[in-house]
C-alpha positions as a printed NumPy array, in Angstrom:
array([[  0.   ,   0.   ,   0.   ],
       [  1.63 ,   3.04 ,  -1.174],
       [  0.568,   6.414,   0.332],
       [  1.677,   9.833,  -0.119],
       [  1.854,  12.635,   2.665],
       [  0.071,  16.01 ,   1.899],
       [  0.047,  19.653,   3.333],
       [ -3.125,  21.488,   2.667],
       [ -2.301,  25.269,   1.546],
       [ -5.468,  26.644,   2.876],
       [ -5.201,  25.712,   6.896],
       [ -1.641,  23.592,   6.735],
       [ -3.284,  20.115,   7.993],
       [ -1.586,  17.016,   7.378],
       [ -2.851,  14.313,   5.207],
       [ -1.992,  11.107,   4.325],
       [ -3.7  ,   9.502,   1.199],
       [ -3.449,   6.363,   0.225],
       [ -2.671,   6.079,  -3.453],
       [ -4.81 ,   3.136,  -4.76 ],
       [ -7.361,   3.785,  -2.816],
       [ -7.323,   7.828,  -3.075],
       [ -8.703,   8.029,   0.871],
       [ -7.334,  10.177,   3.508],
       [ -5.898,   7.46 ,   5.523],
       [ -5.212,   9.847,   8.598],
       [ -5.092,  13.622,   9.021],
       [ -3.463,  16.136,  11.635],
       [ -4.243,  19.762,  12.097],
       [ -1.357,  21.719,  12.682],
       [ -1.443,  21.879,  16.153],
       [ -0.774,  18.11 ,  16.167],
       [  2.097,  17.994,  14.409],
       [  5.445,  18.378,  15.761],
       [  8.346,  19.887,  14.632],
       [  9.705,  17.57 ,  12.03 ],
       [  5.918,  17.83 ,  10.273],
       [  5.033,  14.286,  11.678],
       [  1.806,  13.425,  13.629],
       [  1.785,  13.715,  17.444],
       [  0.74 ,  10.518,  18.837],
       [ -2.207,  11.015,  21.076],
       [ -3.056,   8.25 ,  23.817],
       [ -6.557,   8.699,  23.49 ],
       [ -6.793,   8.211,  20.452],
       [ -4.543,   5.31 ,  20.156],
       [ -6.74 ,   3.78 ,  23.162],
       [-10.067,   4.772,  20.776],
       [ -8.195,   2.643,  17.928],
       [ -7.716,  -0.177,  19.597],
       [-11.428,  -0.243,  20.792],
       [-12.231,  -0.488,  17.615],
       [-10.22 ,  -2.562,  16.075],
       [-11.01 ,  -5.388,  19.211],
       [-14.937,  -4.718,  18.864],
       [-14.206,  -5.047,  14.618],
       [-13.783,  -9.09 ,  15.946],
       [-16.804,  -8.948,  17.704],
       [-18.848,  -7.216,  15.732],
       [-18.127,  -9.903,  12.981],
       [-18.671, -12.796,  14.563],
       [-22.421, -11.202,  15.291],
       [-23.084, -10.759,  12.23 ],
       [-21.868, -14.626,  10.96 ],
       [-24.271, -15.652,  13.613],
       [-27.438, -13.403,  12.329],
       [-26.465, -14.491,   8.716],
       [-26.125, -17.64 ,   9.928],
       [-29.749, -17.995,  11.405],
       [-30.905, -16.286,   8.007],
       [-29.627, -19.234,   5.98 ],
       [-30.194, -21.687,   8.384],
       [-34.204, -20.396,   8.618],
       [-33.927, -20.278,   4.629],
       [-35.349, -23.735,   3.926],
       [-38.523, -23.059,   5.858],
       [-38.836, -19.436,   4.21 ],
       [-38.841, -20.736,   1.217],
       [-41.302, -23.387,   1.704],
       [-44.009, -20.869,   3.544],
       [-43.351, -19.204,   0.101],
       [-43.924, -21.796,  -2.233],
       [-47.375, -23.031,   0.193],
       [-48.084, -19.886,  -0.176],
       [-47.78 , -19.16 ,  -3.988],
       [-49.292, -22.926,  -4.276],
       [-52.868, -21.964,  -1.776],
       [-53.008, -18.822,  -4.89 ],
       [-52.765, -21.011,  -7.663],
       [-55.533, -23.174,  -6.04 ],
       [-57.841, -20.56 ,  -5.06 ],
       [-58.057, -19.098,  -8.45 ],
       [-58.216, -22.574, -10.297],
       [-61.25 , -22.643,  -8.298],
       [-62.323, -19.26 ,  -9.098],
       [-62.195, -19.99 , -12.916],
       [-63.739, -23.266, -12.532],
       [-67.017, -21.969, -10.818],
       [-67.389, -19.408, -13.342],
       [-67.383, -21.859, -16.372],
       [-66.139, -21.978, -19.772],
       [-65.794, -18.435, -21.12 ],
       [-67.124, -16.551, -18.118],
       [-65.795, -13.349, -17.052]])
């Protein structure tokens, strides 16, 4: 992954952009940049990082479990469907057949 570091000429933030991709991977306003034009590490947002990154896991798993459930209840969907579609066809065989040849 290649990406490129950027100053903006208007208010001087940092940006870097990832070049395949062409998204602002991270960004620092001036103020949190230190001399040598690199971003100042900030604890809380380190500690906000790794939040997410740990509930990413979780958050994954739930939704292999709901998808899961989906596929697993797919069967029976399918064949309420089908009775369904089937209780239609026979209700308006019946229709047609009480209202004899040509009727309207």
């Amino acid at each position: 992954m290649k990406q490129i570091e950027v100053t903006c000429p208007c208010c001087d933030t940092v940006m870097v952009v990832d070049v395949l991709t062409q998204k602002v991977m991270r960004h620092a306003k001036p103020e949190q940049v230190d001399e040598t034009g690199k971003a100042v590490l900030d604890e809380g947002r380190w500690d906000s990082a790794q939040d997410k990154v740990s509930k990413r896991g979780e958050r994954g798993r739930d939704e292999f479990e709901e998808a899961l459930g989906k596929e697993q209840n797919r069967e029976e969907d399918l064949d309420d469907l089908f009775d369904a579609a089937q209780r239609k066809l026979r209700k308006r065989r019946e229709r047609l057949e009480e209202e004899g040849p040509g009727g309207a």
